[in-house]
N, C-alpha and C positions, 0 to 999 in steps of 0.2 A: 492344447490351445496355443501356448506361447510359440512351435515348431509353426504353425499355421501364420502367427504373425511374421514371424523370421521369412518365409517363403514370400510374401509379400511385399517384404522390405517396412514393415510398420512397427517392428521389436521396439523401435526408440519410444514412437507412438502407445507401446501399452499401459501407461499412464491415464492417459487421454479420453484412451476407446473405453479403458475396464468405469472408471468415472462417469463415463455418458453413459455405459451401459444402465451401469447400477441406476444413476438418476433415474433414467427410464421405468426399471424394476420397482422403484419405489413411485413414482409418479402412477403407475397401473396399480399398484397397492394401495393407494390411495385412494384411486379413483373407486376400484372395483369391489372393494374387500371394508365390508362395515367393521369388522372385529378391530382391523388397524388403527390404532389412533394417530392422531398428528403428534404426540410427542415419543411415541415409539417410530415413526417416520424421522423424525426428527436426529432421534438416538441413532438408526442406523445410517443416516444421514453420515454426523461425526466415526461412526466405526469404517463405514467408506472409505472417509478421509483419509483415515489411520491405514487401513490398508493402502491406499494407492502412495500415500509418503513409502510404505515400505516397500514398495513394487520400485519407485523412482529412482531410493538408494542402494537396491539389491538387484533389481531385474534392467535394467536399462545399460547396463554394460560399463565399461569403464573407457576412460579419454571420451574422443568426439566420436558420435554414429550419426548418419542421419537416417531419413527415410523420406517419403517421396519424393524421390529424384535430388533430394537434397534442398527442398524446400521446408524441411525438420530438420534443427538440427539438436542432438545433447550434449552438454559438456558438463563439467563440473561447476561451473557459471550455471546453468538453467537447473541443475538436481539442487544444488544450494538453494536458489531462489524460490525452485518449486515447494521444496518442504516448508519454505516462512509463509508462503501462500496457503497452502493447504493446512498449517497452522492455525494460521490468520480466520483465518471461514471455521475452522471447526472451535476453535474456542468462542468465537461468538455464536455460533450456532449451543454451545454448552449454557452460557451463560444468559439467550434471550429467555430458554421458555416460563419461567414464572410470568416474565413481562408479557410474552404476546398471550398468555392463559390471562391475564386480570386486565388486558386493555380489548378483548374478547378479538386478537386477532392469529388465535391459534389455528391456523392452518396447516394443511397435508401442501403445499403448492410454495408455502416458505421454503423450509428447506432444500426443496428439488429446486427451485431458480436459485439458492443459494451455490447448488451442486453446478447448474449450468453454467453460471457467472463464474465458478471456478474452473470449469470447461476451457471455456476464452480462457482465463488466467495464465493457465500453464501453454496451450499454442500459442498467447503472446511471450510467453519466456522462449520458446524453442523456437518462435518464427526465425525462419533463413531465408525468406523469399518477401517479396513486398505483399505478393497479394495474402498467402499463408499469414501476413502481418496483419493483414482487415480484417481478414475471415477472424482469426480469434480474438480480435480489440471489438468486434462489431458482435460477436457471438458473447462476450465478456458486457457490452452496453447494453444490448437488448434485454436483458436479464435482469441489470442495475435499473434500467428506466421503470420496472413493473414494483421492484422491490423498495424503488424509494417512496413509490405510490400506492403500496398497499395496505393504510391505513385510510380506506374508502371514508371514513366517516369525518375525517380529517381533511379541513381546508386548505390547512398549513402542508398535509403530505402528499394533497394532489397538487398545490402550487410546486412543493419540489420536486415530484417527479415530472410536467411539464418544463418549468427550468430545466431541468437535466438534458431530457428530451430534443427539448427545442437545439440548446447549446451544442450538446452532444452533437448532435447531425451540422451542426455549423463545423464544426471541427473535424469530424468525420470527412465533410469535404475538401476541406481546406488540405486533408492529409492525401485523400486520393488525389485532388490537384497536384500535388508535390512531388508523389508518385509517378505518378503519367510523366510529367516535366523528367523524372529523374531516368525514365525508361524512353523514353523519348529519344533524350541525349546521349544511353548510352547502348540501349537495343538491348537490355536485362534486365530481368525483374530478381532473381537471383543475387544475394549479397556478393557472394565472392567473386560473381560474373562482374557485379559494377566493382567494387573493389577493381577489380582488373583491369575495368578498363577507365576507369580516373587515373592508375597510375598511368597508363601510357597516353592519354590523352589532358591529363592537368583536369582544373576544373575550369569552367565558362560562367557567364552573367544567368545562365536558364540553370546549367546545375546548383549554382547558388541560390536563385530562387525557390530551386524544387527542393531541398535544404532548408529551407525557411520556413517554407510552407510543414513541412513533414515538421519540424521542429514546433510549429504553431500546433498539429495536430496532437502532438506527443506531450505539448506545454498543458493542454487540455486536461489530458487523463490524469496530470499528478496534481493538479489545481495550481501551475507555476504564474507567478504575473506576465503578461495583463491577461492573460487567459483563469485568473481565479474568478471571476462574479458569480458564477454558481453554487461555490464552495460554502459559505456562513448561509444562504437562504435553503439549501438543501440540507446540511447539517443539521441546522434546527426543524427543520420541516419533519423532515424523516423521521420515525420513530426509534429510538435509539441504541437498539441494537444493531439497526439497518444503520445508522450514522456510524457505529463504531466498525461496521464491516467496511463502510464508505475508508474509513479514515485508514483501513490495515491492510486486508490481503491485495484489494486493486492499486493500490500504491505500490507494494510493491513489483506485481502482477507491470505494471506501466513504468518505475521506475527501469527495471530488469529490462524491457522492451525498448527502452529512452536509450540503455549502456548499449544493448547488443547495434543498435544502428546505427548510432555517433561510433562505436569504434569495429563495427565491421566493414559497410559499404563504403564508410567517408573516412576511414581510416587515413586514407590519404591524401585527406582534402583537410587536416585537422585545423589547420590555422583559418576557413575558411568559415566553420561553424564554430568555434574555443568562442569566438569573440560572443559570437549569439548567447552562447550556454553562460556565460560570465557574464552576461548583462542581465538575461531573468533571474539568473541567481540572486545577484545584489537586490534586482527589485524587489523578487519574494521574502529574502530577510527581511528587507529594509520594511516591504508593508504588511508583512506579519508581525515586526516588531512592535508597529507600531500602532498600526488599528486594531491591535486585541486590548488597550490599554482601554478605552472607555467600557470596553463591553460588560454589560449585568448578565447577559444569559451562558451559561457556562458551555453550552455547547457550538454559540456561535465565537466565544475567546479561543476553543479548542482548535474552531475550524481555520482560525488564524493563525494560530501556533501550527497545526498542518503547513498552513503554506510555508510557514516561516522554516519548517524540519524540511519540505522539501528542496528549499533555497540553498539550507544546506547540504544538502547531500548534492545536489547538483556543482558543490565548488568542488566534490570528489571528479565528479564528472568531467568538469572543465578542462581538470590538468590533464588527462588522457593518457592519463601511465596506468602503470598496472598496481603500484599503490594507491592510483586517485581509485581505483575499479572496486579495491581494496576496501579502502576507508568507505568508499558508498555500500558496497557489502555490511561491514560491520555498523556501518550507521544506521540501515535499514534493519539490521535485525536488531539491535536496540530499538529503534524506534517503535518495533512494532511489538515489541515485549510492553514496554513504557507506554504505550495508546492503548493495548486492549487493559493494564490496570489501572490508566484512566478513568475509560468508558465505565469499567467496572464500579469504581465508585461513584459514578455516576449512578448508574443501575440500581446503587443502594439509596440513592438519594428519594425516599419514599415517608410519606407524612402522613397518617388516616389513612393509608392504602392510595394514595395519589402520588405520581410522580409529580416530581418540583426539578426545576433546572436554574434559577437564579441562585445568581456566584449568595448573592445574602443569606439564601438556605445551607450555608455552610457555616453561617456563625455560633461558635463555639464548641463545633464537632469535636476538639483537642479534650475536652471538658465531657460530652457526651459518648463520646463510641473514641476513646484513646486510640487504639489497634490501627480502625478505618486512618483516622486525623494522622498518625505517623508515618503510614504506609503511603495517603498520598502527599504529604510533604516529602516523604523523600522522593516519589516520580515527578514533584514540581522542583524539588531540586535535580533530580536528572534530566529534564529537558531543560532546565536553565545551565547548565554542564558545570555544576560542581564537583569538585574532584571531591572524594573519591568512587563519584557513582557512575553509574554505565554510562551514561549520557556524555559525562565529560569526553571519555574516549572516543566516544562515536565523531564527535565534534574536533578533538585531538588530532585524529586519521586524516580528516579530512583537508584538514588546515596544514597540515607536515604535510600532505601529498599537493597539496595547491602552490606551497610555499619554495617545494624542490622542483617543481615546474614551472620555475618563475613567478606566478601569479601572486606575490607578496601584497600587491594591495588587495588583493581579493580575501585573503587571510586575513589582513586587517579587518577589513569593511565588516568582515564576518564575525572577529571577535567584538567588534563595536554594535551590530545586531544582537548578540548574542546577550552583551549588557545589557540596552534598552531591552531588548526580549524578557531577561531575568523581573524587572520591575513589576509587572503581571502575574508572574511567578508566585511572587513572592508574596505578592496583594494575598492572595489565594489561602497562603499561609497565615499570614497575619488574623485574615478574616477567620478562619478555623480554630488561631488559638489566644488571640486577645479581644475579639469584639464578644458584645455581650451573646448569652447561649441561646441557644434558637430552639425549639421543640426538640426532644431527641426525633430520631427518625425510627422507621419501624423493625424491626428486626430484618437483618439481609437474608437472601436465599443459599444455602450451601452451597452451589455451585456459581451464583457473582463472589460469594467470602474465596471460594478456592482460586480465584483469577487474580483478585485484590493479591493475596498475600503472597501466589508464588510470583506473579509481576515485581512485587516489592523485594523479595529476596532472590530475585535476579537482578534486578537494580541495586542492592547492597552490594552484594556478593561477586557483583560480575568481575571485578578486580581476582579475585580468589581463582577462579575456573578461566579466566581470557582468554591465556595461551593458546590453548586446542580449537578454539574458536576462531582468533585470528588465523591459526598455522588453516583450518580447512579455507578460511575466507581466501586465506594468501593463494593456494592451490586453485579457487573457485576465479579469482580475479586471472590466475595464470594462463587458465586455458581459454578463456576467449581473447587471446593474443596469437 
């Protein structure tokens, strides 16, 4: 089989094809075959996963390959990214099925759009071409628009998959506009073709608009300001396993996409967009900081604190070194350690066999379930970046790479986010282990307990193991230079 791909030129691609296959294989198993149930679909759903992670870091070659003409391309930048992706999807695929079996929406059709959406995922990490960039950001949303709406009986989950929908294709055009403008002006749809030819031609008023726009489409997918309004209405809407997949593997699926074209095509147009990237940044700290501060529902505070984590990672972004490439590397993989043991103890938030989501259904958890209440005070201490837990580094990386790139007020601005951000944080805490005790909740499922605890002792711990982690990120940031 894999001689068959190599003769074709698609080896880089067997990631991609062996993933859409399987999906396929299971989507006809589903369809066709009574005896399969939706949670063994499900299972091989995640064993998929597990397989195509190890295809990514063993079968796909080492340095850059590409394949279709070089509109694929892989590096150590896109196998990094893909495995937190393909992470990302399979641990919440681990962690929904008790929930969608007792909110009766255990389906064969989850997990295969879950498989699709992770499809898109990985051609948005390896796109090298603009239109290869649509095809899997549009192949990655089609998938999302059905999934944030497939709790039919829900108000609230068809209002957010319409939101999505609607927005989405607002954005979608705004980035093929961008596009066009940007192949327009320089007769390539090819990164390293434009790359090439910005350096001998400079940039113009149309290439900086078709920059703005791609920039507007790409502000989209990570929920960045003023492009978040979708973000807290779909969060909550969605049902919450679908929210925590929202919040993991397509962020970083869209971050990883955001790096590759601010520092491939525009490479040399850097001071032309830095300025763009360093203003939604400031805005998404500044208004994730601060509108999660009133919020009661715990999912709509999270989806602010998203914006607020992506605002950070984009000052990695900003500085356009190969430490800012860096620090968004290791900041993404914290963050998305620390988001799915989140979601997780959300997942356990269960009273009578009902899910609950107000922040108040945590009062006195420190007192009820100790384990749960310490595990997520320390991921509210790591997204508020206390030293010594993951979070602070991820935050750490980022501000050292902004800081050695000039960008010192942006460092600032971000440690002063990062305060105001900590206050909600900390509510969180407080609420869990001084207000008075709330019902216990109902016993958790084996598999949300296994997400909670090793989320938390990778959040302890991340200090202890970093080194090898940083040295692969450093390698991962090197080669897309």
């Amino acid at each position: 089989m894999i001689p068959f791909f190599q003769s074709i030129g698609a080896a880089a691609a067997l990631p991609e094809i062996c993933l859409a296959l399987l999906a396929m294989v299971l989507l006809m198993e589903g369809v066709f075959s009574a005896r399969v149930t939706s949670a063994a679909i499900r299972w091989a759903a995640v064993a998929a996963f597990a397989v195509v992670a190890a295809i990514v870091v063993w079968k796909t070659g080492t340095g850059r390959v590409y394949a279709f003409d070089g509109a694929f391309a892989v590096d150590d930048f896109a196998r990094f990214m893909k495995v937190l992706a393909l992470l990302g999807a399979a641990v919440t695929l681990i962690m929904s099925g008790k929930y969608l079996l007792r909110t009766n929406m255990d389906s064969e059709e989850y997990p295969v759009l879950i498989m699709l959406a992770t499809v898109g995922m990985l051609l948005m990490i390896s796109a090298n071409d603009l239109i290869s960039l649509y095809v899997g950001l549009e192949l990655q949303s089609l998938a999302l628009y059905v999934v944030a709406a497939i709790n039919r009986d829900s108000a609230k989950s068809s209002e957010a998959g319409l939101k999505y929908f609607v927005l989405g294709a607002l954005s979608s055009g705004m980035l093929l506009y961008g596009s066009s403008l940007v192949y327009g002006l320089t007769g390539h749809t090819q990164f390293a073709e434009i790359a090439k030819a910005l350096s001998l031609s400079g940039s113009n008023l149309g290439i900086i608009f078709g920059i703005v726009f791609i920039i507007a489409g790409l502000a989209f997918k990570v929920s960045a300001v003023p492009f978040h309004m979708w973000t807290p209405d779909v969060y909550e809407g969605a049902p919450t396993p679908v929210t925590a997949f929202f919040a993991s593997a397509p962020k970083i699926a869209a971050i990883a996409l955001f790096t590759r074209v601010m520092m491939g095509p525009f490479a040399n147009v850097t001071h032309e967009w830095q300025q763009i990237v360093v203003l939604i940044s400031i805005a998404s700290m500044a208004l994730g900081a601060f509108a999660a501060i009133g919020q009661a529902n715990i999912k709509r505070l999270l989806a602010y604190s998203s914006i607020a984590n992506m605002g950070f990672a984009l000052v990695g972004l900003a500085a356009g070194t190969v430490e800012g490439v860096q620090g968004v590397l290791v900041y993404m993989l914290i963050y998305l350690v620390t988001t799915l043991g989140v979601f997780a103890c959300v997942l356990a938030m269960r009273r009578n066999g009902i899910y609950v989501e107000k922040i108040s259904d945590l009062a006195g958890l420190g007192k009820t379930n100790k384990g749960h209440a310490f595990v997520l005070a320390m991921l509210m201490f790591s997204l508020a970046g206390i030293p010594p837990l993951a979070g602070f580094f991820g935050k750490l990386f980022v501000f050292l790479a902004a800081v050695k790139a000039g960008l010192w007020p942006l460092a600032i601005l971000g440690v002063v986010a990062s305060v105001v951000g900590a206050y909600y944080y900390l509510r969180l805490i407080k609420i869990m282990y001084f207000d008075e005790p709330a019902a216990a909740f109902d016993a958790t499922d084996g598999e949300v307990n296994w997400v909670i605890y090793a989320a938390g002792a990778f959040t302890v711990l991340f200090a202890v193991f970093a080194q090898p982690l940083l040295n692969i990120a450093q390698a991962a940031a090197a080669s897309l230079f």
